[in-house]
Structure formats: C-alpha cells, structure tokens
ZAMARGU-4260 file (C-alpha; in steps of 0.2 Angstrom, whole numbers, plus 5000, padded with zeros to 4 digits):
<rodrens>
0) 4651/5194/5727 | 4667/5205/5730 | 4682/5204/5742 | 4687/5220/5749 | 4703/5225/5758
5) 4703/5242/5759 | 4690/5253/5764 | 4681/5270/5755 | 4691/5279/5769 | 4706/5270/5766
10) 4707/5273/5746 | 4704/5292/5752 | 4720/5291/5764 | 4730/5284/5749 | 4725/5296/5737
15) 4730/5310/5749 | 4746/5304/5754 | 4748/5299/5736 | 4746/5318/5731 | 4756/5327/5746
20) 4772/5313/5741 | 4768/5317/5723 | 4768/5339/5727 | 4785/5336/5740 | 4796/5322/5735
25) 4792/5322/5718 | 4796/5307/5706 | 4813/5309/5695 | 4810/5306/5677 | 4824/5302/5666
30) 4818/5307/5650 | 4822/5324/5642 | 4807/5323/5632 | 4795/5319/5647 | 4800/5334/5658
35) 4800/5345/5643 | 4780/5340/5642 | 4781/5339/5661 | 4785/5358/5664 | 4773/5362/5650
40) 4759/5354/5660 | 4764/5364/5674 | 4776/5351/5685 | 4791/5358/5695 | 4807/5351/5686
45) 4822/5352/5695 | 4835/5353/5681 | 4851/5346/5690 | 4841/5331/5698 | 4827/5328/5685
50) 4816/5325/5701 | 4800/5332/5696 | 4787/5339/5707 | 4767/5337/5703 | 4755/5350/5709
55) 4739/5343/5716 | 4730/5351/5701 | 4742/5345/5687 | 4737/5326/5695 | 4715/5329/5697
60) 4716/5337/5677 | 4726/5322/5671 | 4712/5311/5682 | 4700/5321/5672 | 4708/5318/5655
65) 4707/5300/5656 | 4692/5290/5649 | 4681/5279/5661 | 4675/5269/5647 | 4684/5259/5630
70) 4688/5244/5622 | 4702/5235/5617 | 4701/5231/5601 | 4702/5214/5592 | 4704/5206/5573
75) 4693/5191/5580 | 4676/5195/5578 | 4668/5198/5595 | 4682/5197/5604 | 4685/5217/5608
80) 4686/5219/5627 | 4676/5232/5635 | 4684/5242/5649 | 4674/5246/5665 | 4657/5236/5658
85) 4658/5225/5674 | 4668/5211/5665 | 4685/5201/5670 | 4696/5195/5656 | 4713/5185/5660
90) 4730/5191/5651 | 4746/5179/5652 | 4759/5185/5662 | 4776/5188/5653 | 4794/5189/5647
95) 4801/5172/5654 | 4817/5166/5652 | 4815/5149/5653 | 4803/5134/5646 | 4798/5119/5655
100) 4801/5106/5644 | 4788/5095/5640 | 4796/5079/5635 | 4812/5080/5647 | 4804/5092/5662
105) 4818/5102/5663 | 4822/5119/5665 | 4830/5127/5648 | 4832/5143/5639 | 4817/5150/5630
110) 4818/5151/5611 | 4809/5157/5595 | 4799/5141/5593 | 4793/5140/5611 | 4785/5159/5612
115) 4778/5153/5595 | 4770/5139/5602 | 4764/5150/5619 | 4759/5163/5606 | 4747/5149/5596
120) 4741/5141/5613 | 4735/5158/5622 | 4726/5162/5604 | 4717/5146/5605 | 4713/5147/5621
125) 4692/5154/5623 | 4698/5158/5644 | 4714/5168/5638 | 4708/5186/5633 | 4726/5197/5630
130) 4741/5193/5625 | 4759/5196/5635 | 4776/5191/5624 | 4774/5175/5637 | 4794/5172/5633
135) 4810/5179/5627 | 4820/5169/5614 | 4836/5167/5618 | 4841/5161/5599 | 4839/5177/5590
140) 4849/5193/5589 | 4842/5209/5593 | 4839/5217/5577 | 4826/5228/5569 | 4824/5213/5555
145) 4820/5201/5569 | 4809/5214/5578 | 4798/5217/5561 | 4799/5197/5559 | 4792/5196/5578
150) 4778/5206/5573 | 4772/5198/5557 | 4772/5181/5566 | 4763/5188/5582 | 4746/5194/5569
155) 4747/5179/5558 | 4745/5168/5574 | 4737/5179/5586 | 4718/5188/5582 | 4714/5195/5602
160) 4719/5211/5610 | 4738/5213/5609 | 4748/5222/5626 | 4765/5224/5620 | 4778/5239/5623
165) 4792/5241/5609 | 4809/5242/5618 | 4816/5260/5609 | 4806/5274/5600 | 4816/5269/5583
170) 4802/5254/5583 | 4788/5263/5585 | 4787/5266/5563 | 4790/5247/5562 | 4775/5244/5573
175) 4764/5257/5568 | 4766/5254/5549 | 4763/5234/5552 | 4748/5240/5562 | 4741/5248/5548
180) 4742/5234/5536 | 4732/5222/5547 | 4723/5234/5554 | 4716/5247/5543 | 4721/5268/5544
185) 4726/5278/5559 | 4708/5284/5561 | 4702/5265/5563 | 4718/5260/5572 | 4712/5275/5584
190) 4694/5271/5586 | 4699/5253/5588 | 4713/5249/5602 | 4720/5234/5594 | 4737/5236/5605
195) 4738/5243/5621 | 4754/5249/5628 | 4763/5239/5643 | 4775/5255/5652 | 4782/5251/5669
200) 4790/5264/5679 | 4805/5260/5693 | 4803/5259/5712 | 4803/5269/5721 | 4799/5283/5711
205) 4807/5285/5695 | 4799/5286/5676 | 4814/5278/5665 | 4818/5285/5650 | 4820/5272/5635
210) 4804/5264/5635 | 4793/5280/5641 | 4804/5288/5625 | 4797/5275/5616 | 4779/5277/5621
215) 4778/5293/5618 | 4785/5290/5600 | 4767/5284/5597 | 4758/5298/5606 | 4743/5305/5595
220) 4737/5288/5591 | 4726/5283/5606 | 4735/5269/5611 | 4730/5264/5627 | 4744/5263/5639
225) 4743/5250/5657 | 4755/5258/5669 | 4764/5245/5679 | 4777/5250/5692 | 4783/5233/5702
230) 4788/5242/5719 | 4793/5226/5728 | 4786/5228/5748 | 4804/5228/5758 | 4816/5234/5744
235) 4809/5246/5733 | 4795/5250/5744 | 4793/5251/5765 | 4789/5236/5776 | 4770/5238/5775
240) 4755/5233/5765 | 4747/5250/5764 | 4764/5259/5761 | 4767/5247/5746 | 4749/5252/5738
245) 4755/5272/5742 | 4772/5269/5732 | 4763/5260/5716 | 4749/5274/5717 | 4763/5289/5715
250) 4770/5281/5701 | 4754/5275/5692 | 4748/5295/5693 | 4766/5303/5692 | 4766/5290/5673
255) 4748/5296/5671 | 4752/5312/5671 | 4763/5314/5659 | 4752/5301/5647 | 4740/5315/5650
260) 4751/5328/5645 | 4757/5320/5632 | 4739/5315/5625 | 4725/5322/5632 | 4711/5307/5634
265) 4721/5293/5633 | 4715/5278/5637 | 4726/5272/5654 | 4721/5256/5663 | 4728/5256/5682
270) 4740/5241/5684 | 4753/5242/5698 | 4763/5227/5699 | 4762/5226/5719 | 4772/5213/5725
275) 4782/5204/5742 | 4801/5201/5746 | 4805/5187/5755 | 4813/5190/5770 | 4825/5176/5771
280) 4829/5180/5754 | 4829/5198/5748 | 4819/5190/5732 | 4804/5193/5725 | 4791/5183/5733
285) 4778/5176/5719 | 4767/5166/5729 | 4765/5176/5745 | 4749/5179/5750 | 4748/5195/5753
290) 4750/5194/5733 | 4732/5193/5734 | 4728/5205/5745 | 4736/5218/5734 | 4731/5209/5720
295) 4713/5216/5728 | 4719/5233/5732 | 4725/5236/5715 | 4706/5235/5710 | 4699/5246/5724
300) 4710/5259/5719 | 4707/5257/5701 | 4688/5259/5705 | 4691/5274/5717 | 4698/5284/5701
305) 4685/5275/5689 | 4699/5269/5679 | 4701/5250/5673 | 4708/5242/5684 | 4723/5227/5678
310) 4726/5218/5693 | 4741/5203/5699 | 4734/5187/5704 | 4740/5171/5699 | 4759/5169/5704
315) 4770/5157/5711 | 4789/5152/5719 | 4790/5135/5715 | 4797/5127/5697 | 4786/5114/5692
320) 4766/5111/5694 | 4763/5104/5709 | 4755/5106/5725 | 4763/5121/5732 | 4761/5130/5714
325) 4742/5126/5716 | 4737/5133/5732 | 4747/5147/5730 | 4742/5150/5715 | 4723/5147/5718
330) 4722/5156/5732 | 4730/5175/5727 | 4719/5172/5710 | 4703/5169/5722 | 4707/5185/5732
335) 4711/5196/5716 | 4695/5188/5707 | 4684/5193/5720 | 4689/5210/5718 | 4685/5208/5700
340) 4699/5220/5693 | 4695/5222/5671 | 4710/5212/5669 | 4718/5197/5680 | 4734/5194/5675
345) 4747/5179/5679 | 4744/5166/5669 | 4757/5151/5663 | 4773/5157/5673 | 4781/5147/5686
350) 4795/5151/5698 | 4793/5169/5700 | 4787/5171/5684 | 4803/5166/5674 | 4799/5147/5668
355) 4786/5146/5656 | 4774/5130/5658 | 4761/5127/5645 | 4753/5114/5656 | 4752/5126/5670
360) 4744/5138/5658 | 4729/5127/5657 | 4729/5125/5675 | 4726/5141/5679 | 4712/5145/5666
365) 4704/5131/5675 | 4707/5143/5690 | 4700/5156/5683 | 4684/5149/5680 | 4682/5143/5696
370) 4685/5163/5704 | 4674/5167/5688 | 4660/5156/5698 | 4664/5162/5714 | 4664/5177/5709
375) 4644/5175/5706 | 4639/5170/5722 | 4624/5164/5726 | 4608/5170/5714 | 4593/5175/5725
380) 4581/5180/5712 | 4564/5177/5712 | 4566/5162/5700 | 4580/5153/5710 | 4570/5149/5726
385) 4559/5134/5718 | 4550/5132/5735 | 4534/5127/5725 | 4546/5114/5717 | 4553/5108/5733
390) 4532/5106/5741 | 4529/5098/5725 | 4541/5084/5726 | 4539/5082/5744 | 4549/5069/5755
395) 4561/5055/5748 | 4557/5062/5727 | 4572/5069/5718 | 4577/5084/5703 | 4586/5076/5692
400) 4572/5077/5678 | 4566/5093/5683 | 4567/5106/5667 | 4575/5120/5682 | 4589/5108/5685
405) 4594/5106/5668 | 4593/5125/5664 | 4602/5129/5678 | 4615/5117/5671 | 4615/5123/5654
410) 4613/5143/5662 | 4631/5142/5670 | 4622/5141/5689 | 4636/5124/5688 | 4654/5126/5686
415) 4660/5111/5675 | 4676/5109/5678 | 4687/5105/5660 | 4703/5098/5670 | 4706/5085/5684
420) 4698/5070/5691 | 4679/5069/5691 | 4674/5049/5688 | 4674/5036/5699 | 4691/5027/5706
425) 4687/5011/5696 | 4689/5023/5680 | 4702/5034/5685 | 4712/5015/5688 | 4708/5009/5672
430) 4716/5023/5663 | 4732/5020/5672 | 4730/5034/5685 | 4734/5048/5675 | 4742/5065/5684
435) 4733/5079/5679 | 4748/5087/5672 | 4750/5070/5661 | 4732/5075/5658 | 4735/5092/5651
440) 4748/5090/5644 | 4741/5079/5629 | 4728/5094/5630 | 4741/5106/5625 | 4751/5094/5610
445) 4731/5090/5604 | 4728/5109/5605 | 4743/5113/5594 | 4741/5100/5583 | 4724/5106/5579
450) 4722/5125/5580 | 4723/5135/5564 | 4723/5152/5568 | 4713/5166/5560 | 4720/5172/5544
455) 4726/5186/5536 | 4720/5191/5521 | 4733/5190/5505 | 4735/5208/5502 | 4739/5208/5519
460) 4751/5194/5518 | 4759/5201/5503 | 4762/5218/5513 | 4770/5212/5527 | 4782/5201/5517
465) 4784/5219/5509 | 4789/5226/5525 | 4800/5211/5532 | 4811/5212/5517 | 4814/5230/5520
470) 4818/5227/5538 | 4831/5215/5532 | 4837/5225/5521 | 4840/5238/5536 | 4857/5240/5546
475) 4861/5224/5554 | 4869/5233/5568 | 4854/5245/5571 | 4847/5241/5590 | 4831/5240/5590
480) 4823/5222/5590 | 4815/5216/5604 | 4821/5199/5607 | 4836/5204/5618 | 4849/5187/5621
</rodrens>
C-alpha cells in the first residue's frame, strides 16, 4: 500500500524545471575546493560571485555515477541496511539543544551524560535503525580531545549504522583513523559503509563551505553521503508546496554533483529536509501537515532518480508528549510511511526538534510500527481468503482455535501494539491509572538499567585509548571538536 502525492508527470516537471534553474540561476558555492572540482567537471563558475552554473549534461552524468544499490554497514551482526531493497528503517532525528527532564519535566540544556544515555537507548532499541547525535552537550568545550573522546564513546556504545558529519576537514584523520580501529582497513571500511555522511546545503541555493570542505576531506573512501538541504516553504523557498520540492531538488543535484565530481560512484541517498513556516510566526513549523505531504514527495523523487530515498516524517511544535504531539506526529509519519522512503527520520525530538524526549522516542517507534503495518495493507493471496474455513464453521462457530488464526498472529498479519492501554478498565484502575508517558517512562529507566551494549574487542580498546591520549595531548586551542557550547 503506498501513498502518492505527486504524479509520474509531475516528478518529470520537477526534474525539468530543476535542470533549467540549475543551467540559469545556478547555485553559489562557497567553497574554493568545490568550484575548483566544479569547473573541472565542466560547471560554469562565476569567479567574483562564486554562483556556479550546471550544464544539463554535468547533472544526468553525476545521476549516472551514483549507485541504485548498497548497504550501510554495521558492527552488529545483521544489522547492515540495504538501500533500494524495498525496506524502511527509522533514524532519530538530531542535534537538540534541550532534554526533557525525566524526574522534574522541565526544559534544560543538553549535556554529555544525556546524549550518552540517547546514544545507549537508540542502540537498544530493535525499531531504531541509524543513528543521529540526538543532542548537543552543552558541558564540553570544543576541542579536538573531546571530538576524539566523542567518537570512542559513540562505538563502544553504539554497534548500528552511524550518520554523522564532522564539523571541519581537520577531523576528518581523527575519524578516519578511529574508523580503522573498530572497523578494519580502508578496503573493508570502503566495501562496508559503516558511516554515512549527513551534508546539508543552505536555502535557497547555496553549498556552504566548512562542512562540504570537510566532506570532501574524506573523498576516496566511499562514504556515503545523505544530502539534506532544509528550504523552509515561505522563507527560504516560495509560498507553494511544489516550489518547495523544486528548491530542495536543485540543491540535492547541485551537492550531488559535486559528490560526483569529487568521487565518481559515491553512494548518495536523496534526503531534502522539506519543511513549513508558520504564518503567524515566521518559525519553522514541525508539525504542519503538509510535513507529510513532502515528507511523501521526498520519496517519489527519490524513486524517480532511483536513488534511496531519506525522507522527514515524524515532527512536532509542542514541548512535552501529549495529545497535540501525538496526532501531529502520527499523522505526517503515516503520510511519509506509506510512501515507504529507505529511511524515515524523526524520531525523539519535540518542539521543533530542539527538546529531546526519551519517552517520546519510544512513542514514535510504537508509531512506526503501526505505518510499518499499514504500510502492508491488506494480503489477498491465495492462502488468505479461508472461504473453505468460513463454510466449515458455518453460523454462530468461532476461530479462535483455528491453526490459520494463530499463524496469522505469530506471521505479523496482527500488529501488537508494545505501548498504551490494551486491558480492561477494572485493570487499568487497579494499577492506579498509569499515563502512558508514566508507562514509558519506567521503559526507558529498565532499558538503561539493563542494556549492555556490544563490545569492543581489547586490542580495540587499547587502540582507541591510544588515540585519545594523543588527542589530548593536541593543542587545546585547536578548533575542531564537535560539541559546540
């Protein structure tokens, strides 16, 4: 079952107007490095304005380039995450600011300890599939030390796929060497995926320059990179739905080109950011619905290129969970799952994604499972009919004993909801009439409590303490960490 929003006709019209804005207006790039690679590739660069213009042949060639089909590779056995192979997998969403305290419910600044505890929950989490730096901690210095100490602690508690950008080229040997050590040799680090690379160019138009600088301080090692410009319909793209999908397109080809340029083949997953202003505001607008509707156009077009497609679904305005935070949240992730992009992404931030919530966090992989099922529809084979069952029993029997009830049960034809209120009323009184978010939350302190995460091996261990010593032992005043206060 899929939800469409925008027609075969329509994706062509995009991709069209996409390609004459791209050839006229052009997209101005503030890195050196990438209009160097840019006019080598064959783009007009304007030298004054650094507004560089893309030939409709430079733009179908980097198309060409990029591979339909890979994985992103995990250290947990079985958990590597093949792209374009019919499958949905749900990433957090990222970078808050603030926590949602669990004992006192308020608002506060993120710390060290909190992205440690996100970091731990999303890796015990079977619904979660990537990882996103959930929150910023506000309690360290950016420094390279603390960058190198930030990455140790991210693989000894994290074994999935990792989607990270570093914040300045002068990290990418940091990264790459700790890389290594967890994760074998370039050639394996290559054939692997083990981290993709979050980029995010600026609307309208624009490819910034200290974190594409940074990405291409890693070109040659085939880490895959999801393009995510955030053009924000009203403000830093038009008034319209359509013309909001035509500004995240530009940049998500105008980004792919140069990746292209850069490294012929690769891997690039399509993931514009597409959001809504509020009009009484001027702010970002999480849980508009036309959030879902993009959401779904995001995948379309993703599918029209045969690219993976990383799609925004499951947002909101409001500050705490609630009711507002659940149909607005339920209802954009519904829309997006439908479309079934490769990635859904969203999860665990509130207020317009800057307050981190672990509670919420399990509320929406409760969500997701519930679009996962939706997504299925209704089966139709020939084994799902039963009418000879049905004649058999005849009027006033019953299926509860039946051997196809149970092994459409135990063959996922139920959704079994893990969260929320399912007993009778008596029950639900005699436990003291729990909130679900009182519910979950004991979820989260038992998941903690219990969850050991997979471990490194010592020679591992001993290397990385090797390489956070020498970090250390680096300029204090060096920028390049990634916990920015």
């Amino acid at each position: 079952m899929l939800f469409q929003v925008l027609s075969q006709d329509e994706r062509a019209q995009v991709h069209e107007r996409t390609l004459d804005i791209l050839a006229r207006t052009g997209v101005r790039v503030d890195t050196s490095e990438g209009r160097r690679i840019l006019a080598a590739a064959g783009a007009e660069v304007n030298v004054n304005t650094h507004v560089v213009r893309f030939p409709r042949d430079l733009v179908e060639e980097a198309l060409r380039l990029a591979p339909r089909e890979f994985s992103l590779g995990a250290r947990r056995p079985g958990w590597d995450l093949p792209m374009n192979a019919g499958e949905c997998h749900m990433l957090v969403d990222g970078t808050a600011r603030f926590v949602l305290d669990r004992e006192t419910g308020e608002r506060r600044p993120g710390t060290f300890a909190d992205w440690l505890e996100a970091t731990r929950l999303i890796d015990a989490l079977d619904g979660i599939g990537l990882y996103w730096h959930m929150v910023e901690a506000g309690d360290r210095e950016d420094t390279t030390a603390n960058y190198v100490d930030y990455l140790c602690t991210l693989f000894r508690n994290f074994s999935k796929h990792v989607q990270d950008p570093i914040s300045h080229a002068d990290q990418a040997p940091w990264l790459l060497e700790v890389l290594q050590v967890v994760f074998g040799d370039r050639e394996t680090i290559q054939r692997k995926h083990p981290l993709s690379f979050l980029i995010c160019p600026q609307s309208p138009l624009i490819i910034e320059g200290t974190y594409t600088d940074a990405y291409l301080a890693l070109a040659g090692w085939d880490v895959p990179v999801a393009i995510m410009p955030m053009p924000l319909r009203g403000a830093t793209a038009p008034g319209s739905l359509i013309s909001t999908v035509v500004v995240g397109n530009c940049e998500v080809l105008a980004m792919l080109c140069l990746v292209q340029a850069a490294a012929p083949g690769a891997p690039v997953l399509y993931a514009p950011a597409l959001a809504t202003m509020d009009p009484r505001s001027g702010r970002y607008s999480g849980g508009a619905i036309e959030g879902g509707l993009v959401g779904a156009a995001v995948t379309e077009m993703a599918r029209f290129y045969g690219l993976p497609a990383e799609a925004p679904g499951i947002w909101t305005d409001h500050y705490v969970p609630g009711i507002q935070c659940a149909y607005e949240r339920a209802m954009n992730g519904l829309l997006t799952i439908l479309s079934w992009p490769d990635i859904l992404v969203g999860a665990g931030l509130l207020g317009s994604s800057m307050i981190l919530s672990l509670e919420q966090l399990l509320i929406d992989v409760e969500i997701f499972s519930m679009g996962q099922r939706a997504h299925t529809g209704i089966a139709t084979g020939a084994g799902a009919w039963l009418q000879g069952l049905i004649e058999e029993t005849g009027p006033g029997g019953h299926f509860l004993a039946e051997p196809s009830t149970v092994a459409q049960i135990r063959g996922g034809g139920w959704h079994i909801p893990a969260l929320g209120v399912h007993d009778t009323y008596e029950h639900w009184q005699a436990e003291g009439r729990p909130t679900l978010v009182e519910r979950v939350r004991q979820r989260v302190e038992d998941i903690l409590a219990r969850h050991e995460p997979l471990p490194l091996d010592e020679a591992a261990e001993r290397e990385l303490a090797r390489i956070q010593q020498r970090a250390r032992e680096s300029s204090s005043h060096e920028r390049g960490g990634y916990f920015v206060s």
